[in-house]
C-alpha positions in Angstrom: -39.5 -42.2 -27.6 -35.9 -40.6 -27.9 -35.6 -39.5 -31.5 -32.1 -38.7 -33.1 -33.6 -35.2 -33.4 -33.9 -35.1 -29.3 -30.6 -36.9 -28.8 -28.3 -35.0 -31.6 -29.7 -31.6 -31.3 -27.9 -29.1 -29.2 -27.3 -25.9 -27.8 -26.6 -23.5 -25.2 -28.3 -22.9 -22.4 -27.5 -20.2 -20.2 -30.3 -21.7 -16.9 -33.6 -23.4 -16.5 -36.0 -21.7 -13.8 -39.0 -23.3 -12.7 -42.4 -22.2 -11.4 -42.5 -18.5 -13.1 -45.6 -17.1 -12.7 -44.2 -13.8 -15.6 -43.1 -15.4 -18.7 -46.8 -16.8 -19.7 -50.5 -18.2 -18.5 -50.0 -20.4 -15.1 -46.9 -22.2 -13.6 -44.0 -22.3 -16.6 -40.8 -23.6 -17.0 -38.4 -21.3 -18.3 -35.5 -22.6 -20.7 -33.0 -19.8 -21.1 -31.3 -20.1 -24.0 -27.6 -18.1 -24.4 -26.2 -15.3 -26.6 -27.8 -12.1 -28.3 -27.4 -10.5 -31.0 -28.4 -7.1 -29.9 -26.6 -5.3 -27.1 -29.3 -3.2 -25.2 -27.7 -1.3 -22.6 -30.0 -2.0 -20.1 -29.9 -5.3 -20.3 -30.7 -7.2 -16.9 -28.8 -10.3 -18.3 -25.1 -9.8 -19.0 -24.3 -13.5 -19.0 -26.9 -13.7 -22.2 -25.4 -12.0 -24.5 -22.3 -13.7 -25.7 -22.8 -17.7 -27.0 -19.6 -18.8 -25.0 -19.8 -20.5 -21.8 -18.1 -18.5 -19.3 -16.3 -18.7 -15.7 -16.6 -16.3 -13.0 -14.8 -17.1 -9.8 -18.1 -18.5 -8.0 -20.1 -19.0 -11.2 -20.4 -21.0 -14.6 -22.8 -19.4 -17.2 -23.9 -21.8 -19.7 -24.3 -25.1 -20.8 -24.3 -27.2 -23.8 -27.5 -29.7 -23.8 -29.7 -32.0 -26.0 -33.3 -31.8 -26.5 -33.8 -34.8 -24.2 -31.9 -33.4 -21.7 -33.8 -30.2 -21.4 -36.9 -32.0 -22.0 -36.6 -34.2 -19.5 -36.2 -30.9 -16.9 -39.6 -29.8 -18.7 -40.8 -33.0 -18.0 -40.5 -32.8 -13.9 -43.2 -30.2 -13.7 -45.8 -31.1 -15.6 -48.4 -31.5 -13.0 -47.9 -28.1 -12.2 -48.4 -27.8 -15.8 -51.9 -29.7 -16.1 -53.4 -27.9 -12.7 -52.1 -24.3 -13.5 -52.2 -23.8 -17.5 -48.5 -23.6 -17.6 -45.9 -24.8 -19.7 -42.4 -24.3 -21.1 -41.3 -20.4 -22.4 -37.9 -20.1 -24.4 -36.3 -17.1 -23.4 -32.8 -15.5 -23.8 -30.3 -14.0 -24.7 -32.2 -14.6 -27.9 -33.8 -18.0 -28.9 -33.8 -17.1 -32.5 -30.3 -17.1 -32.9 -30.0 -20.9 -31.9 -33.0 -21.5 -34.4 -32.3 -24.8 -34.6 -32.6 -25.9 -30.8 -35.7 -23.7 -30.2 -37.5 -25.1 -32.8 -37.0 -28.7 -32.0 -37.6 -27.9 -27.9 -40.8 -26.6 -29.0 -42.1 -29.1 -31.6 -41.2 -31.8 -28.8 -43.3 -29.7 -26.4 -45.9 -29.4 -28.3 -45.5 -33.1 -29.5 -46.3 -34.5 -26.2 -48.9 -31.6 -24.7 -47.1 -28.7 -23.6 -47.9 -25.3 -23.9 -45.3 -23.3 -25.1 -44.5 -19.4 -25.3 -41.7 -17.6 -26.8 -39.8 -14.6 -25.6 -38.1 -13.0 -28.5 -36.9 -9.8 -30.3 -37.9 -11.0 -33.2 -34.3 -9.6 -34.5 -33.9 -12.5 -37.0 -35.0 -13.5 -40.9 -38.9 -14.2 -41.0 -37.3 -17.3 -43.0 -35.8 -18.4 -39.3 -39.1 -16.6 -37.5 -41.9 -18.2 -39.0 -41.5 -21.5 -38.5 -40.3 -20.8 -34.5 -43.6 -18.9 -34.2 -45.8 -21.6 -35.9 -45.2 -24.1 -32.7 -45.7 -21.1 -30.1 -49.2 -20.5 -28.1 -48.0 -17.3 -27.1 -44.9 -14.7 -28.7 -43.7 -12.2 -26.0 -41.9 -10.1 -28.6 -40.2 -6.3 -27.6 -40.6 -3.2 -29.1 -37.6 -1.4 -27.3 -37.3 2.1 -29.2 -39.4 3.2 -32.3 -36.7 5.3 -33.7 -34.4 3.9 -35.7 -31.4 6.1 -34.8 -31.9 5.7 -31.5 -32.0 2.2 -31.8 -28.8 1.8 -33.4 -27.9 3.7 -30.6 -28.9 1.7 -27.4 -29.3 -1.5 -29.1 -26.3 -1.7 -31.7 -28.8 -2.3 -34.4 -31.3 -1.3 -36.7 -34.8 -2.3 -36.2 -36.3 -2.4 -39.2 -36.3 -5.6 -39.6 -38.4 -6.1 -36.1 -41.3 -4.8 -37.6 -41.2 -5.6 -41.0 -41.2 -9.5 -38.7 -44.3 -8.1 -36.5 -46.3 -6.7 -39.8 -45.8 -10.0 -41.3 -47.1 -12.0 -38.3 -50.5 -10.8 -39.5 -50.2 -13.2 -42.7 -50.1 -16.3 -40.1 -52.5 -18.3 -40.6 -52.2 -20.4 -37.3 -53.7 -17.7 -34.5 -51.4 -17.1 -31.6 -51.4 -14.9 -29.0 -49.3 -11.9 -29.4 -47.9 -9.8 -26.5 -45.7 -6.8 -27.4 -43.5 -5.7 -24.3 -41.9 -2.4 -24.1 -39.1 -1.6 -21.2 -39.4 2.0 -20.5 -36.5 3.6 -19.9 -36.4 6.9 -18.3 -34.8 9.8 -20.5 -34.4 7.3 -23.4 -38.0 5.6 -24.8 -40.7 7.2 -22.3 -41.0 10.8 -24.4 -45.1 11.0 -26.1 -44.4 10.9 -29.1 -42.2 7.5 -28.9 -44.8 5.8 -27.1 -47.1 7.2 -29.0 -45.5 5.6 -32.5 -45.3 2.4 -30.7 -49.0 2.4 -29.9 -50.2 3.3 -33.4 -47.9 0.7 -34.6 -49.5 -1.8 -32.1 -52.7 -1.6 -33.2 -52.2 -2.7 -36.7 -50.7 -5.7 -35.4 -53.9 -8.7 -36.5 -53.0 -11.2 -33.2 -52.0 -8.7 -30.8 -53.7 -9.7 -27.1 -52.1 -6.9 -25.4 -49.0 -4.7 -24.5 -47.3 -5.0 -21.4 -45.3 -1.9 -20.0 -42.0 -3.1 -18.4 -40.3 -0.7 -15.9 -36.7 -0.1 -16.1 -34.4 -1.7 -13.5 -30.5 -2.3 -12.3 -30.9 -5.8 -10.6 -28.4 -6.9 -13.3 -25.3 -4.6 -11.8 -23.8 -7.1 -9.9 -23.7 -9.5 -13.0 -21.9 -7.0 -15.0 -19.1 -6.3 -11.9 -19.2 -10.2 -11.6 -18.5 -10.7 -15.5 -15.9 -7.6 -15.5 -17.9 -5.3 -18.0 -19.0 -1.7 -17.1 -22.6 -0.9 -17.2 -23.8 2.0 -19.5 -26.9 3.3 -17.7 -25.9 3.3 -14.2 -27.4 6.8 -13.5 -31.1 5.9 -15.1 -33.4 5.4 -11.8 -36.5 3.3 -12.3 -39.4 5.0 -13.3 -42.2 6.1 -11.0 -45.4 4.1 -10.5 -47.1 7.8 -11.6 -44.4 7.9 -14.9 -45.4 4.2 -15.4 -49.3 4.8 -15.7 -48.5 8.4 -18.2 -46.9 6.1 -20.3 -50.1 3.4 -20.0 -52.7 6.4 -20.6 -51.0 7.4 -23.6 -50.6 3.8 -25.1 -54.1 3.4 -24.1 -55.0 5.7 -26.8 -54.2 3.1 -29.3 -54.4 0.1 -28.0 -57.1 -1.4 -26.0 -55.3 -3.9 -23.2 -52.2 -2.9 -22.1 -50.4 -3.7 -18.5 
């Protein structure tokens, strides 16, 4: 049934990418939704961060859609849904800041059967948060930098209010699963006694499942050239399969699971 939630609700999104095997449990649809209200300097998706729709010579980035009209995308793969214990993750940019959209893509999704997971910074109100992360199965949510100054620095913004959201996750009563993801960034968020703050902050965290290390990376270069912006961190290299296990052994102090 097409409800005047599905058919008057709208928003921005920047793609739709099927059959990820990373953003989830089994085969999931991926709904990307556009603009960010951080600005993390290693971001891999330029074409995120601002709400506008925008033209390159050979590319559009962005859309305006309904619910229905993303839904029914959703809709194509769920056999591959049923047989693989997939379903549809919201992603960004930052899915919080079109609160409105997300939460009506995933109450439909869950509505009719789908599983859903969230990828999110959790940069947002708990009062926009909550009630997001009440029709999630699973909440990737990043812990980019534990200081606060540094923050600020990389990420043009505080963080404070990231985990004040993650402390207050442990009030829900709904379980979910939580996944914390950390990009490490060579020379930036990889020192001991970062990681080592993240970690002991981790493990107060009531739903957490497990953290998952993500190594730094450029693919996103040709993006920024594309969009005409420079690119901040052009002479970080990716960190080493040997760096990328230090940094598991010393979250693994803390925390039990972590990939």
């Amino acid at each position: 049934m097409v409800t005047k939630e599905k058919e008057e609700t709208r928003g921005v999104v920047l793609r739709i990418e099927r059959s990820s095997v990373h953003d989830g449990d089994g085969f999931r649809t991926v709904v990307f939704l556009k603009g960010c209200p951080l600005c993390c300097q290693w971001c891999s998706t330029p074409e995120s961060l601002t709400f506008q729709i925008e033209h390159t010579e050979h590319t559009t980035y962005g859309k305006m859609m309904t619910v229905e009209e993303v839904m029914k995308e959703v809709r194509k793969d769920t056999a591959f849904f049923f047989h693989s214990g997939g379903g549809m993750t919201l992603s960004g940019g930052e899915l919080l800041a079109q609160p409105e959209f997300a939460l009506a893509l995933l109450r439909e999704s869950r509505r009719e059967g789908i599983n859903t997971a969230i990828e999110t910074s959790f940069f947002a109100p708990w009062t926009v948060i909550h009630p997001i992360l009440s029709h999630a199965d699973t909440a990737f949510v990043d812990i980019k930098i534990f200081n606060r100054e540094k923050h600020k620095k990389y990420c043009g913004a505080d963080n404070q209010i990231i985990f004040e959201n993650l402390m207050q996750t442990n009030d829900m009563e709904k379980p979910f699963r939580l996944v914390v993801r950390v990009p490490i960034i060579p020379g930036i968020n990889d020192t001991e006694e970062e990681l080592e703050q993240i970690a002991r902050f981790c493990s107060e965290l009531r739903y957490l499942h497990h953290v998952q290390l993500l190594p730094y990376h450029r693919l996103g270069t040709d993006t920024y050239n594309q969009l005409g912006r420079f690119y901040p961190l052009a002479e970080v290299r990716s960190p080493s399969s040997e760096q990328m296990q230090r940094c598991r052994e010393i979250i693994r102090n803390y925390v039990k699971q972590v990939l």
